[in-house]
N, CA and C atoms as a LAMMPS dump frame, in Angstrom:
ITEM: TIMESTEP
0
ITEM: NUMBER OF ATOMS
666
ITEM: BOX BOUNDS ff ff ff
-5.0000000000000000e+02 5.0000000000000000e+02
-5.0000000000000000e+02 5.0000000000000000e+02
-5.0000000000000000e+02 5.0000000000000000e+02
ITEM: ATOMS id mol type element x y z
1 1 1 N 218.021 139.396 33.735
2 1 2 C 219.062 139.119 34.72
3 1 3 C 220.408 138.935 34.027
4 2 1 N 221.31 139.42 34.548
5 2 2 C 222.96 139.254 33.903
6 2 3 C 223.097 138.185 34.758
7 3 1 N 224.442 137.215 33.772
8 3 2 C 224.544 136.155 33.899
9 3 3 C 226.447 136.382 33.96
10 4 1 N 226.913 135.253 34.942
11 4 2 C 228.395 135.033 35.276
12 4 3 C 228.829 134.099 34.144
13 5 1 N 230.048 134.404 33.499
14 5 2 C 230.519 133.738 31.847
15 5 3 C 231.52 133.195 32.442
16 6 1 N 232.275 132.545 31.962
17 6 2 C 234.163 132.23 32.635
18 6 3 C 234.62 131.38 31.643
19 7 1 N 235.411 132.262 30.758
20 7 2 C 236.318 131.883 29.559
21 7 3 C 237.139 131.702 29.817
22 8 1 N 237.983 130.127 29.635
23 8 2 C 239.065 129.265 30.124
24 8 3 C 239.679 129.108 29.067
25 9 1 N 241.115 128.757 29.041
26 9 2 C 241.843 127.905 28.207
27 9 3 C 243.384 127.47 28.754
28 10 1 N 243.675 127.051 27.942
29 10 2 C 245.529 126.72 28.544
30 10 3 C 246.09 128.114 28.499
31 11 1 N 247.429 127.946 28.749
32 11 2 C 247.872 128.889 28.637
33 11 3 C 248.258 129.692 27.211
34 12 1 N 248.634 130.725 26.945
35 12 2 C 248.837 131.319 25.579
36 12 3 C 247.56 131.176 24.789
37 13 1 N 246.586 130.559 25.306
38 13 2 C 244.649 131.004 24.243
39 13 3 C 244.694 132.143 24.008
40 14 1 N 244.896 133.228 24.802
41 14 2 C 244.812 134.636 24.58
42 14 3 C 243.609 135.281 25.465
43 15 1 N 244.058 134.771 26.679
44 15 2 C 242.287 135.337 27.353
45 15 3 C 242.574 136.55 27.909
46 16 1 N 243.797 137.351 28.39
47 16 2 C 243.823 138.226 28.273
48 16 3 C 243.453 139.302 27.376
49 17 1 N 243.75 139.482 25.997
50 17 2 C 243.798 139.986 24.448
51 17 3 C 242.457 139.614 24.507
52 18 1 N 241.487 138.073 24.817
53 18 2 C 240.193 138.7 24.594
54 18 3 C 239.417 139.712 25.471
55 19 1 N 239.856 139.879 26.956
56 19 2 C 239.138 141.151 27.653
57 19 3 C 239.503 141.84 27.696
58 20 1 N 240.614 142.219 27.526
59 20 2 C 240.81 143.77 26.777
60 20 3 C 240.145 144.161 25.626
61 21 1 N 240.121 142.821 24.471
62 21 2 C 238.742 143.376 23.355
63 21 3 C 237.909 143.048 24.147
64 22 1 N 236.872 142.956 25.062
65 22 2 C 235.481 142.858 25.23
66 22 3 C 235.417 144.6 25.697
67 23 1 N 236.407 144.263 26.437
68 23 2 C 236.533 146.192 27.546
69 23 3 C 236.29 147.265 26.352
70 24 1 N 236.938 147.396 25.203
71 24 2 C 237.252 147.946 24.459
72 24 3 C 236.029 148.089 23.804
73 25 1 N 235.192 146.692 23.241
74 25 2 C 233.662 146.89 22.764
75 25 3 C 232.751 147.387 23.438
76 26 1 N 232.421 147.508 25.004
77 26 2 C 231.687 147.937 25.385
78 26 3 C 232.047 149.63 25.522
79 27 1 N 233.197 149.978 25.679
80 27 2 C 233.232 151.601 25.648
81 27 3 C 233.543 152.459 24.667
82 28 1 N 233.892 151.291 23.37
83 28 2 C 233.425 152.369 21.927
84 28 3 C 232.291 152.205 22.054
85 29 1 N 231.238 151.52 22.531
86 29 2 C 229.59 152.006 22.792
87 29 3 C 228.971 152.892 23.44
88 30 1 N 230.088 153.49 23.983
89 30 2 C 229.741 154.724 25.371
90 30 3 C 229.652 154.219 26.488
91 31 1 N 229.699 152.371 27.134
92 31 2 C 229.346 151.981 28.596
93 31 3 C 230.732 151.905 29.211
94 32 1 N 230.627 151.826 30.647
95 32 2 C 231.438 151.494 31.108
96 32 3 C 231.783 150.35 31.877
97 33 1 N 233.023 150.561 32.211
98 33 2 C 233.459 148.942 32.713
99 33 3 C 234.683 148.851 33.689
100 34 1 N 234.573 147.872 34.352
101 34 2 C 235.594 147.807 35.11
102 34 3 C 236.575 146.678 35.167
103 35 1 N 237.871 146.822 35.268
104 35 2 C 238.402 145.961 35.248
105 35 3 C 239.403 145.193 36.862
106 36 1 N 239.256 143.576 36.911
107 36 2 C 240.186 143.518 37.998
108 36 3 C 240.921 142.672 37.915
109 37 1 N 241.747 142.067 38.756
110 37 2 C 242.621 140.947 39.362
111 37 3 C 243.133 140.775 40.252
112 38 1 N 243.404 139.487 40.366
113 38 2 C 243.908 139.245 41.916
114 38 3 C 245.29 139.334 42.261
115 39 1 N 245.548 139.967 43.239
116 39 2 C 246.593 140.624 43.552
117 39 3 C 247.832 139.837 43.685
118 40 1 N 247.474 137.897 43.903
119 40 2 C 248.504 137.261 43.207
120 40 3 C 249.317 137.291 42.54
121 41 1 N 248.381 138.154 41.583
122 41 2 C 249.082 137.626 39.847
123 41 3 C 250.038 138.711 39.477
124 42 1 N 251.542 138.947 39.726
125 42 2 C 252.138 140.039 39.893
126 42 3 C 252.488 140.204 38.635
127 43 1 N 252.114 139.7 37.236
128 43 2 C 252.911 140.232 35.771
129 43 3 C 252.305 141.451 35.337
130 44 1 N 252.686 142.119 35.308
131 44 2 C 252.251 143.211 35.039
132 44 3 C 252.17 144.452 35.946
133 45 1 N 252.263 143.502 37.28
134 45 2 C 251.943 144.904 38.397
135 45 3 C 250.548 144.4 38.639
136 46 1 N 249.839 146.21 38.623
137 46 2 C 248.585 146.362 38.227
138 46 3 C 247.593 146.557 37.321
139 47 1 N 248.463 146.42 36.305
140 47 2 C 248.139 145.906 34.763
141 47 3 C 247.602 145.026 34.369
142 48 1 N 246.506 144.463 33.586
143 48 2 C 246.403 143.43 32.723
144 48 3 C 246.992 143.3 31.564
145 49 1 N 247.927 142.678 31.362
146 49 2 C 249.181 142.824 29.957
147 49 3 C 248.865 141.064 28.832
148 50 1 N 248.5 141.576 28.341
149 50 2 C 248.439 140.318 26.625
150 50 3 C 249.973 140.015 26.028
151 51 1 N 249.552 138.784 25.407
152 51 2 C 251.282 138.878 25.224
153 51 3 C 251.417 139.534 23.459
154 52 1 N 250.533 139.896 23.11
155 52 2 C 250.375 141.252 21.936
156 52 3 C 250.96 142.18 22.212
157 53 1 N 251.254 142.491 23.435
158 53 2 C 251.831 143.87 23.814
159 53 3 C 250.743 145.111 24.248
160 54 1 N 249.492 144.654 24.414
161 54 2 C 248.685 145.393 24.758
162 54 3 C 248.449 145.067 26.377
163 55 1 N 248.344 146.457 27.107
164 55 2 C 248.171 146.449 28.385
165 55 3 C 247.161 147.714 28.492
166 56 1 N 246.639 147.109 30.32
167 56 2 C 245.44 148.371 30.455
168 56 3 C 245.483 147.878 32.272
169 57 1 N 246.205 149.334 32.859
170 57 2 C 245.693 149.101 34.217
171 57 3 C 244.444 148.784 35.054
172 58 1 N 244.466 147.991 36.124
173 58 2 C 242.786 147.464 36.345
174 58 3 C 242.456 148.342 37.559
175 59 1 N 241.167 148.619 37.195
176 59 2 C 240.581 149.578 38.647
177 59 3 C 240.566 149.084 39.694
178 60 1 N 240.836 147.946 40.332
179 60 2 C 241.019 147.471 41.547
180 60 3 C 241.448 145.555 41.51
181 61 1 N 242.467 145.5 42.393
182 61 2 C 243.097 144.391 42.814
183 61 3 C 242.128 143.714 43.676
184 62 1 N 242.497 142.28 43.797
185 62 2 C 242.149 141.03 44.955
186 62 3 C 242.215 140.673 46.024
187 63 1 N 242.464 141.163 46.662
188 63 2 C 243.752 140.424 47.477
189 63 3 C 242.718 138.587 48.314
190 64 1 N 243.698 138.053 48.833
191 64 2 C 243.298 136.597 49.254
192 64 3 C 242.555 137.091 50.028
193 65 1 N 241.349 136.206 49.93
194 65 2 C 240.484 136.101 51.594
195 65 3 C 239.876 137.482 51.406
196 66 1 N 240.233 138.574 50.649
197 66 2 C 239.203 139.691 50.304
198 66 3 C 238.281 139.286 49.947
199 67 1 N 237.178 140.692 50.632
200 67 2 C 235.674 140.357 50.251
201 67 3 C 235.143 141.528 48.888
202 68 1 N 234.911 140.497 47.84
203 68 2 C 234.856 140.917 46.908
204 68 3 C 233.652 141.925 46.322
205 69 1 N 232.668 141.341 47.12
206 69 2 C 231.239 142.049 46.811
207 69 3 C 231.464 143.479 47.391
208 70 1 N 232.34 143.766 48.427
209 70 2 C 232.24 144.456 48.929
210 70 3 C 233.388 145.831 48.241
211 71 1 N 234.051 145.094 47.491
212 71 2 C 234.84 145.804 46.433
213 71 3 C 234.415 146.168 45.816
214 72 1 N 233.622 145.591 45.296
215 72 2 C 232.9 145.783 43.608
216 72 3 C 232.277 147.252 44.209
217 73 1 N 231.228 147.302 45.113
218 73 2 C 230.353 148.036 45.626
219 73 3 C 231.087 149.369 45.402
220 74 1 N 232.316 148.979 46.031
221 74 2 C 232.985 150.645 46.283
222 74 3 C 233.481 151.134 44.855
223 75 1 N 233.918 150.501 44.053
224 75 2 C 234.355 150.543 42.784
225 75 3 C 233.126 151.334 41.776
226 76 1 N 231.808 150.27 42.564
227 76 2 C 230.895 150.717 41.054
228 76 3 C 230.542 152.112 41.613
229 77 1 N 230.422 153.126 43.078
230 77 2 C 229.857 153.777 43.351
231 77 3 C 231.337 154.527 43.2
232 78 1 N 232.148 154.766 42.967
233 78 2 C 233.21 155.648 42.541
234 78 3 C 233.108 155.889 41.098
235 79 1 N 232.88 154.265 40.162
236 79 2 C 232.502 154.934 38.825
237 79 3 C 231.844 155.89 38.666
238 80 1 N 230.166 155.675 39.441
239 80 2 C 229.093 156.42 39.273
240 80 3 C 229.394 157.806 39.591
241 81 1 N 230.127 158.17 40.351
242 81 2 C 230.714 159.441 40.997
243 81 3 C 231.128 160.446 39.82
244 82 1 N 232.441 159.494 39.541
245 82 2 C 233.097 159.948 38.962
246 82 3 C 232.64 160.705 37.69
247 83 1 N 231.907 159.409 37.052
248 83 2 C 231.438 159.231 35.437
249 83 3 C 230.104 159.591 35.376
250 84 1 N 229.454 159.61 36.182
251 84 2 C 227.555 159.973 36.329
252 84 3 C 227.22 159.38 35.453
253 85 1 N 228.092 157.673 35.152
254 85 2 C 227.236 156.904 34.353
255 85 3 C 227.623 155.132 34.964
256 86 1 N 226.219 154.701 34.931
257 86 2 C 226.857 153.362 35.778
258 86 3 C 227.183 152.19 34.85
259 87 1 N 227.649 151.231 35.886
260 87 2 C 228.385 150.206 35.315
261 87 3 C 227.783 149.031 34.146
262 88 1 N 228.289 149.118 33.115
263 88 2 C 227.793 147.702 32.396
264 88 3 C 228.545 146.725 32.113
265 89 1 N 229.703 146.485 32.426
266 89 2 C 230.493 144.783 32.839
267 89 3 C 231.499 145.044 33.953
268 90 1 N 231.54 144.225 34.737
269 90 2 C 233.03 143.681 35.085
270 90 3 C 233.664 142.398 34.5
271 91 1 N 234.654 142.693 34.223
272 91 2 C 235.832 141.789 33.48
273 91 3 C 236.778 141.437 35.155
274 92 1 N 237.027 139.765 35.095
275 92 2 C 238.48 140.056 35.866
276 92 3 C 239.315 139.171 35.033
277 93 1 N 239.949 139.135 35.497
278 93 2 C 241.398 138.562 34.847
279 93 3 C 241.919 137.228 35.623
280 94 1 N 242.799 136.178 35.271
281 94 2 C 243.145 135.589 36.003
282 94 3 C 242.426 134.809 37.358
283 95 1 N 240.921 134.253 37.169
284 95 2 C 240.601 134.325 37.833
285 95 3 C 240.22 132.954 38.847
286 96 1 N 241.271 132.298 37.715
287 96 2 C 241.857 131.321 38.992
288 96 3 C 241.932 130.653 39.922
289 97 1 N 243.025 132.481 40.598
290 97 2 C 243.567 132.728 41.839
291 97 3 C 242.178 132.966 43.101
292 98 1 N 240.811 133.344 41.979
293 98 2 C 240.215 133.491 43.34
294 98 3 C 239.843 132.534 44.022
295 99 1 N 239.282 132.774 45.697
296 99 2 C 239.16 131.585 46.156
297 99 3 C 237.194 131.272 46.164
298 100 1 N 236.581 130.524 46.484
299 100 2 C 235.506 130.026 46.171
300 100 3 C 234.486 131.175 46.524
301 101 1 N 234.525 131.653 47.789
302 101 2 C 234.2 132.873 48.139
303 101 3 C 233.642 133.679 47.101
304 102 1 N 235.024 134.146 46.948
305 102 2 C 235.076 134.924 46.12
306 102 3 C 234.338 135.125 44.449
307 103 1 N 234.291 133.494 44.546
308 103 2 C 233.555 133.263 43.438
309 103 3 C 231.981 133.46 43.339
310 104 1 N 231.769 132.833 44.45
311 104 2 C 230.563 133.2 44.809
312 104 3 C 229.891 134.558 44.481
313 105 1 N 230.694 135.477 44.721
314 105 2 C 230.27 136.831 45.142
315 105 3 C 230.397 137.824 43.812
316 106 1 N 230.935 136.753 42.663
317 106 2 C 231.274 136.906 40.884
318 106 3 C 229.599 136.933 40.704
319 107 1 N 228.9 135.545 41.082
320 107 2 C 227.606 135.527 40.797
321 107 3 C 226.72 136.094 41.218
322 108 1 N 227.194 136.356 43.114
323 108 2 C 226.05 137.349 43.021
324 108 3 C 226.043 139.095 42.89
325 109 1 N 226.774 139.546 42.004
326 109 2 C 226.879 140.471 41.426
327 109 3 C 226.355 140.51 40.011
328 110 1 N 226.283 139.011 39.148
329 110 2 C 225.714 138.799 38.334
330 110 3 C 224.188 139.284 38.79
331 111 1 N 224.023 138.352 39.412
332 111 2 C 222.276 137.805 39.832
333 111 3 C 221.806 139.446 40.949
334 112 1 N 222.504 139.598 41.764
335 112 2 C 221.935 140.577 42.453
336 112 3 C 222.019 142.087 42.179
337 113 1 N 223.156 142.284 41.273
338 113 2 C 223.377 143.63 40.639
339 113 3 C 223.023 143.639 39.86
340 114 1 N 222.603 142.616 38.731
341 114 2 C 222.009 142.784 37.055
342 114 3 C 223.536 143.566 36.401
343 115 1 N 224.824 142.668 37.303
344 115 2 C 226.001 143.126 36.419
345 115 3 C 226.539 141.912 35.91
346 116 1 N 226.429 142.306 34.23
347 116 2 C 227.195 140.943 33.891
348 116 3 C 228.465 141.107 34.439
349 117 1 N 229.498 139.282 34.76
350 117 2 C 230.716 139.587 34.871
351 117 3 C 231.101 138.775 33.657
352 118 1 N 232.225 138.788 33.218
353 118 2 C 233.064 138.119 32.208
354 118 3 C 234.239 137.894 33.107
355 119 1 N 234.659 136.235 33.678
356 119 2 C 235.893 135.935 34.159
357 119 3 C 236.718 135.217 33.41
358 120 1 N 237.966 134.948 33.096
359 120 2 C 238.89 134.506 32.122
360 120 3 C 239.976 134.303 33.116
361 121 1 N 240.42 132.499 32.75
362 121 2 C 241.335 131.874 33.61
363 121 3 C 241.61 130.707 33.045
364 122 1 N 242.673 129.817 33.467
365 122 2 C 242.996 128.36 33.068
366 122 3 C 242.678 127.564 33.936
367 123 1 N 242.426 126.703 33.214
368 123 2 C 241.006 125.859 34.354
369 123 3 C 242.125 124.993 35.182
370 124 1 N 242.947 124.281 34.869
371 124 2 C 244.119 123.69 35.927
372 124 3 C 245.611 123.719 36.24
373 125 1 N 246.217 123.7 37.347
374 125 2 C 247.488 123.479 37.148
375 125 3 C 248.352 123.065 36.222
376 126 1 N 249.334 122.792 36.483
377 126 2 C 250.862 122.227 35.764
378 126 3 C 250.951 120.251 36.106
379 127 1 N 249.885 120.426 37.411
380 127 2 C 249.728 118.97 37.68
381 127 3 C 248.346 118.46 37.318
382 128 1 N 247.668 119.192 36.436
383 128 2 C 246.116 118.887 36.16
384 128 3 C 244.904 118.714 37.007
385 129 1 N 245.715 119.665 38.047
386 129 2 C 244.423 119.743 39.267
387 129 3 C 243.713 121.104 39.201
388 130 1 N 242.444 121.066 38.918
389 130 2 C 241.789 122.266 39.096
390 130 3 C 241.995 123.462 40.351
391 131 1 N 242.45 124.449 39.823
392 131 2 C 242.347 125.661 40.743
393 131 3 C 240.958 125.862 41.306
394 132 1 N 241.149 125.934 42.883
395 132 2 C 239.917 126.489 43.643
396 132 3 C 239.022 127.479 42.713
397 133 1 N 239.3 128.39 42.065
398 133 2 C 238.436 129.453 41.652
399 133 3 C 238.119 129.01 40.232
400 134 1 N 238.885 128.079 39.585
401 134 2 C 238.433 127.531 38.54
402 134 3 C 237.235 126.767 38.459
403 135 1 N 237.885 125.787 39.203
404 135 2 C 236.106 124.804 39.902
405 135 3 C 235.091 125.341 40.23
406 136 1 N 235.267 126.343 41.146
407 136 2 C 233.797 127.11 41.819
408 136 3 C 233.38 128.022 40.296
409 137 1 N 234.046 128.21 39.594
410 137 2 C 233.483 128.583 38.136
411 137 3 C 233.121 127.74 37.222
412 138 1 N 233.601 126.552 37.168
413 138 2 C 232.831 125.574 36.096
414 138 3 C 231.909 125.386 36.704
415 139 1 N 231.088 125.117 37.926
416 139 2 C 229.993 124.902 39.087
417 139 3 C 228.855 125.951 38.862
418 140 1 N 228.75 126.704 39.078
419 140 2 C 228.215 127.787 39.126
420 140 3 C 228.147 128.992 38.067
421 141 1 N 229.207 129.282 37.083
422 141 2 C 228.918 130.349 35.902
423 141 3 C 227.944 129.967 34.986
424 142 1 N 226.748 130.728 34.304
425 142 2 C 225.872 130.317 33.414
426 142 3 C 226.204 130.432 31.966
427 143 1 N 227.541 130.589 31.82
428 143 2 C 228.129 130.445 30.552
429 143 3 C 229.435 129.638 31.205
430 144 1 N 230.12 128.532 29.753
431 144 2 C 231.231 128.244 29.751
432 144 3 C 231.762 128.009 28.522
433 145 1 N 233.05 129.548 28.382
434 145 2 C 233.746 129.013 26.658
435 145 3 C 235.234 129.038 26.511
436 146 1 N 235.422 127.471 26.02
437 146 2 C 237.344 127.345 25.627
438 146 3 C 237.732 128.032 25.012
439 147 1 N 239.026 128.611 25.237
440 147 2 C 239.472 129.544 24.535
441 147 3 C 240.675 128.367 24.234
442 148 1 N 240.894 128.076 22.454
443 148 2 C 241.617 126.722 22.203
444 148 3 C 243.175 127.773 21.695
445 149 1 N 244.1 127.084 21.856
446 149 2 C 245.25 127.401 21.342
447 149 3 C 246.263 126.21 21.213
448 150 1 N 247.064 125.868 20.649
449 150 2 C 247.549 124.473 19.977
450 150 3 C 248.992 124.178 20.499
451 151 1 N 249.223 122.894 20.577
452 151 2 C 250.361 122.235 21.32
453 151 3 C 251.232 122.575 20.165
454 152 1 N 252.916 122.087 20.558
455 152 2 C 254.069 121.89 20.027
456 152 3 C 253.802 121.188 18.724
457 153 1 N 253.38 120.2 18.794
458 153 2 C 252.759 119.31 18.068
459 153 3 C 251.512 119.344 17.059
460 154 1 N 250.877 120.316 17.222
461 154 2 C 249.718 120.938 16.274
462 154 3 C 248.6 120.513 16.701
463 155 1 N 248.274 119.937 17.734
464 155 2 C 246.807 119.155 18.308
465 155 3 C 246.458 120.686 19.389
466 156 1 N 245.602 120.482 19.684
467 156 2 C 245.003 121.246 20.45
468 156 3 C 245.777 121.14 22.171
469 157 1 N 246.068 122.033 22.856
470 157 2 C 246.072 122.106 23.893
471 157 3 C 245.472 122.167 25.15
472 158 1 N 245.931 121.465 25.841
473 158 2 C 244.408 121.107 26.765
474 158 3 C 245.552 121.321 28.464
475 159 1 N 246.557 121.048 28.511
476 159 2 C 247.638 121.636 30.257
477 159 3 C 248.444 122.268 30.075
478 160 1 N 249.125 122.847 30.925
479 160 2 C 250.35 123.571 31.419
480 160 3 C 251.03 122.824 32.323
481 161 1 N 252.143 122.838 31.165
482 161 2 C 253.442 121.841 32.017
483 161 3 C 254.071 123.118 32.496
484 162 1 N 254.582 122.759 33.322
485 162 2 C 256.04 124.118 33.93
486 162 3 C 257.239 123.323 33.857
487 163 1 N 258.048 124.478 33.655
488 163 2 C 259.516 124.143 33.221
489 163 3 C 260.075 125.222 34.35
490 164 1 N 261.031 124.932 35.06
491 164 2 C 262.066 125.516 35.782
492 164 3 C 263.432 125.416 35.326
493 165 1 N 263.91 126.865 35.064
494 165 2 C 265.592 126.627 34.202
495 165 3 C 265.976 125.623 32.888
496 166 1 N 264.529 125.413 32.208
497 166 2 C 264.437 124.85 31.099
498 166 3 C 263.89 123.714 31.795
499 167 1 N 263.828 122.733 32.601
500 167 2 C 263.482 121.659 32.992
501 167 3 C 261.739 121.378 33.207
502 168 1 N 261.381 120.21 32.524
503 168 2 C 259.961 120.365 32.942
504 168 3 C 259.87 119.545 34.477
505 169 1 N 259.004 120.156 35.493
506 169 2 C 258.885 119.376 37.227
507 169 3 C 257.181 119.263 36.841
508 170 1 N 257.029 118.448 37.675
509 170 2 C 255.665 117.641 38.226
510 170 3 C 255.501 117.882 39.584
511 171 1 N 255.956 118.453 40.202
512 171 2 C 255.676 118.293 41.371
513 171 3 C 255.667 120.113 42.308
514 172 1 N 255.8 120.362 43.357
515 172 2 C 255.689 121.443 43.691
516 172 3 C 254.437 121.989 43.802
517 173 1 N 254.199 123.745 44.511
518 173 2 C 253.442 124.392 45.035
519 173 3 C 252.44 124.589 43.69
520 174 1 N 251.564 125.156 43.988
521 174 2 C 250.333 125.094 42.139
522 174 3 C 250.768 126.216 42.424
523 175 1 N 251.263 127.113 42.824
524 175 2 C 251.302 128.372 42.184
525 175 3 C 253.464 129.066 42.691
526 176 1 N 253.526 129.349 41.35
527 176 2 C 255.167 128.718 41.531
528 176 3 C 255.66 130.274 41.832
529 177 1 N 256.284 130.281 43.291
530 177 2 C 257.102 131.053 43.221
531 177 3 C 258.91 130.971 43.428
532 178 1 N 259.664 130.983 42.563
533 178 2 C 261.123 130.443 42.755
534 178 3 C 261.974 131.21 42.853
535 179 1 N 262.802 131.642 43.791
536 179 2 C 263.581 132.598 43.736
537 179 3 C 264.975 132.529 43.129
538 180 1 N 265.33 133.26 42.397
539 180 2 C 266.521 133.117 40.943
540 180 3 C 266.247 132.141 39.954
541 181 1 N 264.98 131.964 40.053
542 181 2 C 265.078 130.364 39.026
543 181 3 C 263.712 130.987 37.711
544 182 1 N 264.092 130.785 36.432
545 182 2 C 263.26 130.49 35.687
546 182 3 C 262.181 130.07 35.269
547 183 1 N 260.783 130.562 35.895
548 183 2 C 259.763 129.184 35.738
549 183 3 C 259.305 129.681 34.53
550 184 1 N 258.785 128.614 33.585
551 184 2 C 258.136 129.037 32.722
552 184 3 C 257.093 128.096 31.738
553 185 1 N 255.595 128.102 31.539
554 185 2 C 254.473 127.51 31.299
555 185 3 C 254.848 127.046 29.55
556 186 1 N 254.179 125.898 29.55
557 186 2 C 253.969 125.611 27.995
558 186 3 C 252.742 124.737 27.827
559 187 1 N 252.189 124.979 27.108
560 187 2 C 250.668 124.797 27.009
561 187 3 C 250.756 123.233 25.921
562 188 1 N 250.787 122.396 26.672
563 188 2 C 250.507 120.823 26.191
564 188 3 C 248.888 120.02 25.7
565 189 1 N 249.063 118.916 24.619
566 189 2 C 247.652 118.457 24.826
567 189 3 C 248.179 117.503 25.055
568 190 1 N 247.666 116.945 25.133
569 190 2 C 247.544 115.141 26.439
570 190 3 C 248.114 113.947 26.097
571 191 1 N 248.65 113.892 24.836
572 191 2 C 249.867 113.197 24.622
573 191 3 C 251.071 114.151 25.152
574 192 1 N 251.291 115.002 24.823
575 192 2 C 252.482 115.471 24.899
576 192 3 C 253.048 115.39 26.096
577 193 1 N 252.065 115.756 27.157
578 193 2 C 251.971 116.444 28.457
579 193 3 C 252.326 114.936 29.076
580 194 1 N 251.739 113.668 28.291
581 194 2 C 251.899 112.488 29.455
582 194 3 C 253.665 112.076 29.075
583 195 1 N 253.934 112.298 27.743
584 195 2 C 255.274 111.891 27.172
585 195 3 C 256.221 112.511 28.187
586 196 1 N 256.454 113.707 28.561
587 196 2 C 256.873 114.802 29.171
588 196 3 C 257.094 114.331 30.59
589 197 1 N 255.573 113.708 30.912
590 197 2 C 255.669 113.378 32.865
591 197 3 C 255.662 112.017 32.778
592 198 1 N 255.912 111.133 31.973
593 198 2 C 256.472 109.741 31.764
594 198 3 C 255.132 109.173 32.723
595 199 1 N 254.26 109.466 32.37
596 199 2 C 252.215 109.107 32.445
597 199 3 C 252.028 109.953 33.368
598 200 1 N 252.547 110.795 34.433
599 200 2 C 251.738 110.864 35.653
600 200 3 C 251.173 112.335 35.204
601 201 1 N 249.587 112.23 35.926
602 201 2 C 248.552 113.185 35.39
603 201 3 C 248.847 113.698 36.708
604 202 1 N 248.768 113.706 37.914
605 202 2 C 249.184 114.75 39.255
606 202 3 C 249.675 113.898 40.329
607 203 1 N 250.267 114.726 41.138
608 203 2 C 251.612 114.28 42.303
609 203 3 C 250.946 112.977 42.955
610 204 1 N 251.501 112.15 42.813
611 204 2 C 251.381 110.762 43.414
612 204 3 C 250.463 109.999 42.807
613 205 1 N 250.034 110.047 41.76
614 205 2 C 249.578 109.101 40.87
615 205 3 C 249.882 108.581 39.991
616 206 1 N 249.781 107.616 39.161
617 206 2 C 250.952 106.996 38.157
618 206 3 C 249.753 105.721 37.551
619 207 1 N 249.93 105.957 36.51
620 207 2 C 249.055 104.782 36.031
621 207 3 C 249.811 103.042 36.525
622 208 1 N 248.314 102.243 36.661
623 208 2 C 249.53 100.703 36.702
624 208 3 C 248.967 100.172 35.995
625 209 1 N 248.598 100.464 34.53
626 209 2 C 248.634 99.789 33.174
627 209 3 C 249.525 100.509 32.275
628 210 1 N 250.432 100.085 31.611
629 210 2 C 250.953 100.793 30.411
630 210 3 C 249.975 101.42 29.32
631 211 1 N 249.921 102.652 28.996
632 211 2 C 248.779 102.526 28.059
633 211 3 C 249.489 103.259 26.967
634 212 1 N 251.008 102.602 26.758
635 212 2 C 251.388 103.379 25.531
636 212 3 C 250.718 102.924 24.485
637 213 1 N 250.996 103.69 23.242
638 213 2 C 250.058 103.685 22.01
639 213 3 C 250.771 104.555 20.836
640 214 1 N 250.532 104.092 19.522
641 214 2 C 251.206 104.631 18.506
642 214 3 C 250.207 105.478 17.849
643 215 1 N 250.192 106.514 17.931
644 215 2 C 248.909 107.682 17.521
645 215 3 C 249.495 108.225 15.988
646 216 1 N 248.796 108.265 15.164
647 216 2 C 249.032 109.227 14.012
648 216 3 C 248.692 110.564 14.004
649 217 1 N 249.103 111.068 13.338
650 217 2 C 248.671 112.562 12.819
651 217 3 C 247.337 113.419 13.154
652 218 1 N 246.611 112.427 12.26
653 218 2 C 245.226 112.742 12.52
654 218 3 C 244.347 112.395 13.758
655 219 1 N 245.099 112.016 14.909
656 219 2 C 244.575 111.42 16.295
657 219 3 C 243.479 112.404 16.456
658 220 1 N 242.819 112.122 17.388
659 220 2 C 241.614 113.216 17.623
660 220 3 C 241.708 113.665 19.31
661 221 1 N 242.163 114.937 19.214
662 221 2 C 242.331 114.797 20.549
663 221 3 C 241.931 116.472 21.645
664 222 1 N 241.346 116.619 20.884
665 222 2 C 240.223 118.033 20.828
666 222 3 C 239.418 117.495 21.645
């Protein structure tokens, strides 16, 4: 039985750059594969783009509230068409944005197609609240692996603060759209991120103990 994976990290881990190499290993083997995302995620277009500079258009988009199983279906029987050879992964991208549904329908394509999927996403907001499609993937995928990449500071990164026009905000929509304005992610670990939002971990919460603390170098925070 193929099994549903979902490789997370902050932002800048590189989880893009890794499924484009997974895509890449399975079809210098001769298999094929498909790639997607959700139609949210407008960088690139219809591209999946790394910030290496490597890009690779995806065989089919998301859209919200789409039914995904029912995508896949048409996708894998166009491969087969096409290629008179069938499918051995789907990869998506960004996967987030999907909604639980949708997630669902990740696994049973695992479990009912005998297709592995490989999904790759950041497991929470800018306010440290788990994305719908993130959660229904830590829940349910039979694999789970961090993809680590390191704060300002050299510790490991663990959120995404957002900055608008250089400014870091706490507050606002989880998925930022601003018109003329600058948004832009920086991948914090958990000192940094609380220094930054002067303690608060998400909108309307606030610690009521002080829990400042003088950390050294070697803090452990992995």
């Amino acid at each position: 039985m193929a099994k549903l994976y979902f490789r997370y990290g902050a932002m800048n881990s590189g989880k893009s750059t890794a499924l484009l190499q997974a895509a890449y290993n399975y079809e210098e083997r001769g298999q094929r594969v498909l790639l997607a995302k959700p139609a949210i995620d407008s960088k690139g277009e219809n591209s999946i783009v790394s910030r290496l500079g490597v890009a690779r258009p995806v065989d089919f988009t998301i859209g919200p509230s789409a039914d995904l199983a029912a995508l896949f279906v048409a996708e894998r029987a166009r491969l087969v068409r096409e290629s008179g050879q069938d499918l051995s992964c789907l990869l998506v991208d960004e996967a987030q944005f999907l909604d639980e549904q949708q997630v669902d329908d990740l696994l049973r394509i695992a479990i009912q197609q005998d297709v592995p999927v490989l999904a790759y996403g950041i497991r929470t907001d800018f306010q440290t609240v788990a994305f719908p499609g993130s959660r229904r993937l830590l829940e349910v995928a039979h694999s789970l692996e961090e993809l680590k990449t390191i704060c300002r500071c050299g510790r490991k990164a663990v959120f995404n603060a957002r900055t608008i026009n250089g400014e870091f905000v706490f507050d606002g929509n989880q998925v930022a759209i601003e018109d003329g304005a600058e948004v832009v992610y920086e991948s914090l670990c958990g000192a940094c991120y609380l220094d930054e939002s002067g303690g608060t971990l998400n909108r309307g919460w606030r610690p009521r103990i002080d829990f400042s603390y003088t950390s050294g170098p070697d803090a452990d925070f992995a």
